[in-house]
N, C-alpha and C positions, 0 to 999 in steps of 0.2 A: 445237700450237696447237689449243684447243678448238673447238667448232660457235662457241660465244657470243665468242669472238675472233674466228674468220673472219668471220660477219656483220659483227662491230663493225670490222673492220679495210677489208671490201670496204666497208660505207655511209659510213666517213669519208674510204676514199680518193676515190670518184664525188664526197661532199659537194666534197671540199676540189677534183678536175678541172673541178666544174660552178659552184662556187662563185668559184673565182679567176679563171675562163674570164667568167663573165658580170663580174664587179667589172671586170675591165679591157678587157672591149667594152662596157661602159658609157662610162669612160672615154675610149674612142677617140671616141665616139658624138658624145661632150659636144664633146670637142673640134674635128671634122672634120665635124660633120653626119650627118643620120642615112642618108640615100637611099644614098649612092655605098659607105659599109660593111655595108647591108642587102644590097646586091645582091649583092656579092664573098660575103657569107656563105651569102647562098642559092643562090649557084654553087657553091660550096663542098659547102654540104651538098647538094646535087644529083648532082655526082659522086660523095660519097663514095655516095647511097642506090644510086645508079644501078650503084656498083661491085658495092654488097653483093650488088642482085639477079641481075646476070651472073656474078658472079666463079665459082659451081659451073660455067659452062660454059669459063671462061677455066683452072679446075683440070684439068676434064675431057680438055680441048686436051693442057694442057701434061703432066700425069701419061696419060692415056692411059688415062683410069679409064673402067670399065663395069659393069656391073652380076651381080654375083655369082646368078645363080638357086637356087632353092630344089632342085631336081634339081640342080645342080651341085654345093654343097655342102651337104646339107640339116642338118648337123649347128651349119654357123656359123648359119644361118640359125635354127634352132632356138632358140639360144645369145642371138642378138637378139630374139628374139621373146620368150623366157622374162622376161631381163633388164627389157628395155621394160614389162612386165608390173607387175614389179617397183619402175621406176621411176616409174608412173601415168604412162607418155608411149604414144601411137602409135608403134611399131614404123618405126626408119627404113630407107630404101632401104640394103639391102648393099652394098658395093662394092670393089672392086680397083681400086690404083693399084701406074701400072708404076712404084716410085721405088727405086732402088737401095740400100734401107735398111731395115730392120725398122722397122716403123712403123705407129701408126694417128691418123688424124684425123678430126672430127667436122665437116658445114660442111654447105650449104644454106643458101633463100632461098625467098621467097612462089612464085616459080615453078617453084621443084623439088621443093618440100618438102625434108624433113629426109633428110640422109644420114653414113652412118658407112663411109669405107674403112679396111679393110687395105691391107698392103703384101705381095707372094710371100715379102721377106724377114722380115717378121715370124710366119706362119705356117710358115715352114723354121726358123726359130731358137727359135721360142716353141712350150712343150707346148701342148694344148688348153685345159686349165685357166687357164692364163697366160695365153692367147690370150681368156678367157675373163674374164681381172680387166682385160687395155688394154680391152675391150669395155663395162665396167660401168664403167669412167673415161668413156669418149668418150660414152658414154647420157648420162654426169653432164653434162656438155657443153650436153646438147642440153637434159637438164631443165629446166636453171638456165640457160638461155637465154644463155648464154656467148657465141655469136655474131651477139648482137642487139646484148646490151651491150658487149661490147667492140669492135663496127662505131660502135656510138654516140659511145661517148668516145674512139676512137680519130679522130674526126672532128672532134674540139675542138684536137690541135694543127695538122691541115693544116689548119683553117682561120685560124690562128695565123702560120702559116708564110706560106700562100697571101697574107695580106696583109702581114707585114713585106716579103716579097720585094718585092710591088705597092707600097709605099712606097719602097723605099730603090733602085729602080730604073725603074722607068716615070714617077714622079714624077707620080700619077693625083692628087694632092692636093697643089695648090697655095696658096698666098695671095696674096691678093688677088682683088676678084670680089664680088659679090653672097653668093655664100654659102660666103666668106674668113673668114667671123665675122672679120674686119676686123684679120687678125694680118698686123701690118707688119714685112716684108724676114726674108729666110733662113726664107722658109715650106716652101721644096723642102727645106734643111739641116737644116729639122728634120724632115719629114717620113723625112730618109734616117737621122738618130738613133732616132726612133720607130720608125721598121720595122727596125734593127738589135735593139732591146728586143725588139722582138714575136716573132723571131725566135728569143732567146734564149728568150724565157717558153715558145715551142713547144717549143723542147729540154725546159725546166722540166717542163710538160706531160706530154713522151713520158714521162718518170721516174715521174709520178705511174701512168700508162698500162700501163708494164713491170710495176712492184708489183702494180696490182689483175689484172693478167695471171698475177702468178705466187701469186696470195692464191688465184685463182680454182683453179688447178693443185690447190693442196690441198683446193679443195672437191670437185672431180670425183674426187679419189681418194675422199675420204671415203663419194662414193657407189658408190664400187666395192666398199667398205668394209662397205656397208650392205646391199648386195643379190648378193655373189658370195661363197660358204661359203668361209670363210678366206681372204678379199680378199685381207687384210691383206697376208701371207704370198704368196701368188701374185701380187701387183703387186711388191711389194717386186724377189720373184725377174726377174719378167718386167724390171723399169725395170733391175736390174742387167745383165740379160743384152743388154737395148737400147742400155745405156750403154757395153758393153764390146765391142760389135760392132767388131771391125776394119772401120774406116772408110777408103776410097782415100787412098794416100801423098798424095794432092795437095789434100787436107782438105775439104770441103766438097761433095759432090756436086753432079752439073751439075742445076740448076732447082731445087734445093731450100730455098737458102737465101732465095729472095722468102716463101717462104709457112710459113717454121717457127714460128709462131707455134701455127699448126694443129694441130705434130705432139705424142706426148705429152711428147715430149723435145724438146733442141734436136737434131737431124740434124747438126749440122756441130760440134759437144761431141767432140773428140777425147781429152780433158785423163784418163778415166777406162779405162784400159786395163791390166786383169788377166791375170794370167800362168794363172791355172788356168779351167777348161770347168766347175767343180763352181758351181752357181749358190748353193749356202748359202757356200758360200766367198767368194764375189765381193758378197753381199750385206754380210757380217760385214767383209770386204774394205773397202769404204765406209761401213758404220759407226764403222770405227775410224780413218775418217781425217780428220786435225785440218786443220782449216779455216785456209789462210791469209788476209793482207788481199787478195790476187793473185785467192782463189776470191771472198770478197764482192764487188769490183770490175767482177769478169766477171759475180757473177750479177745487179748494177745494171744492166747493160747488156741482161738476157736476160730470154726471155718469160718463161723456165721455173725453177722454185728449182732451186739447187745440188744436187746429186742425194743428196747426204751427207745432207745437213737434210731433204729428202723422203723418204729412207730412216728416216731418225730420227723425223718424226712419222708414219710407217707403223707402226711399231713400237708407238708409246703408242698408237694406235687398235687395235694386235690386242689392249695389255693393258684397252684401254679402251674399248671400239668406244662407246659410250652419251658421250663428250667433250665 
């Protein structure tokens, strides 16, 4: 997928989240009056803002993350520093998360500023150089402002959801009344039809939501692409070696799976497990493996592209990095 496809494919999927999203809270508007869907939605977007700007200390809690020092590891730190340079961003705070997986994620908010952790298992599994392409992924992150926009439009289906549920069970909008707009009998039954739709369209919604989450994946690579000598090739190896991690018989690690949107894989992706340690093996490994309907299905569902197809357009950027 080239630069001029991911642009054109992230601005039509926001178009089409922001543009379906207002078309049919217009509609509700028309129909039910304006005051009592204004407020649900500015509750709505309240928690969600109010999530964005705690949620690095609710990660904090729950991973157990702290802050990497320059004397502790001056070489990652280095590594951030150079990269960010590279990137035209502020250098973010370093970080370790205690999460039982090879991993890294990029997140912040107006009160913490910008931060990038590792995982202990990601720097035990991954060389320096690897350790050094997830790092020039997760910069891309913070570049392209990834968790500003995806907090934004991910706030368009809860508030989707937040009011079909408020329809089709509190029954907050009734008919009849002064401002019934004057619709006679079965105003609650339709009220509980309309928030079954709204319901649905937030599912709709999430789908549009998942896509520009996994359109956005290939552009953080791209910038790994673009500011780390032989990206290409050192993500490739590093996403293989992340992907083949033996992960706990009992599949999903405990805390992990609230926040894997974060991570640069999904954490709880068991489906990709090679029998050899040679990381060009394990790379060539999933290049050559043919995609069923079973893999597209699952990766509809996931933040992250299928690891197959991220390996594959890693590939045309090493023969094409300029795309």
């Amino acid at each position: 997928m080239g630069l001029a496809q991911l642009r054109l494919s992230m601005l039509a999927t926001m178009t089409i989240i922001i543009g379906l999203s207002t078309l049919v809270l217009t509609a509700i508007m028309l129909y039910f009056g304006v005051f009592n869907i204004i407020v649900v939605g500015i509750l709505v977007v309240v928690i969600n803002v109010l999530q964005w700007l705690f949620a690095p200390y609710l990660l904090g809690a729950v991973y157990r993350i702290r802050k990497i020092s320059s004397t502790e590891n001056p070489q990652l730190n280095q590594i951030v520093n150079n990269l960010s340079q590279k990137c035209h961003i502020k250098a973010p705070q370093l970080m370790l998360a205690q999460v039982p997986v090879p991993n890294a994620f990029a997140y912040g908010s107006p009160l913490t500023g910008s931060r990038v952790a590792v995982t202990p298992g990601l720097l035990s599994t991954l060389n320096i150089d690897e350790v050094e392409a997830v790092l020039g992924h997760e910069l891309g992150h913070l570049r392209h402002k990834d968790v500003q926009v995806m907090m934004a439009v991910s706030a368009l289906p809860s508030i989707f959801m937040y009011l079909g549920y408020s329809l089709m069970w509190s029954g907050m909008f009734s008919s009849g009344g002064s401002g019934g707009r004057g619709r006679s009998g079965g105003g609650n039954g339709n009220g509980a039809v309309i928030g079954i739709a709204l319901m649905a369209f937030s599912y709709l919604l999430t789908f549009f939501t998942l896509w520009l989450s996994r359109v956005r994946e290939y552009f953080a690579d791209r910038n790994s692409v673009q500011v780390v000598d032989n990206g290409a090739w050192k993500l490739s190896t590093a996403l293989a070696k992340i992907a083949n991690y033996k992960k706990p018989a009992r599949g999903k690690p405990n805390g992990v799976s609230a926040f894997k949107c974060l991570f640069i894989t999904d954490p709880g992706d068991t489906s990709q497990v090679s029998r050899s340690l040679d990381a060009s093996y394990m790379v060539q490994e999933l290049l050559n493996k043919k995609l069923t309907t079973g893999d597209k299905v699952v990766e509809a569902f996931s933040t992250h592209p299928n690891m197959t197809k991220r390996l594959r357009a890693l590939q045309q950027l090493s023969q094409n990095p300029n795309a």
